[in-house]
C-alpha positions, 0 to 999 in steps of 0.5 A: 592703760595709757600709751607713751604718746598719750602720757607725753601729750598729757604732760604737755596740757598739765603743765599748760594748765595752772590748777593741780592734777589733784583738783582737776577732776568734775571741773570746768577746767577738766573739760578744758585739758580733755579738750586739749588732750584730744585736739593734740591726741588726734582722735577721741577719747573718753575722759577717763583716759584723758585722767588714766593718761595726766595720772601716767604722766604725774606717776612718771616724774612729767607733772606733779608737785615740785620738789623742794631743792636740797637748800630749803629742806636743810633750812626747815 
């Protein structure tokens, strides 16, 4: 399970990078947010905690889809 700290580093790196959480894993783009994820960490980790820590921050409110505002959902 994911510390607080990793899951407040890990938002900082998803929401520097453009491609969704959900396309992320097994790309070279992956590899570009563990990197970041361990420089800011401090330590190594292995990517799988790198993934557990964005899932934490995603599952938390921290990064993830937009939402819609209340004027868009009225008009559809």
């Amino acid at each position: 399970m994911a510390s607080m700290h990793e899951i407040r580093i890990a938002a900082e790196v998803a929401v520097e990078t453009p491609v969704p959480l959900d396309r992320l894993p097994y790309t070279v783009d992956f590899e570009l947010v563990h990197t970041l994820f361990v420089n800011r960490l401090g330590r190594s980790c292995s990517k799988s905690e790198t993934w557990l820590s964005l899932i934490g921050a995603r599952k938390r409110g921290l990064v993830g889809t937009r939402r819609r505002s209340r004027k868009s959902k009225n008009k559809a």
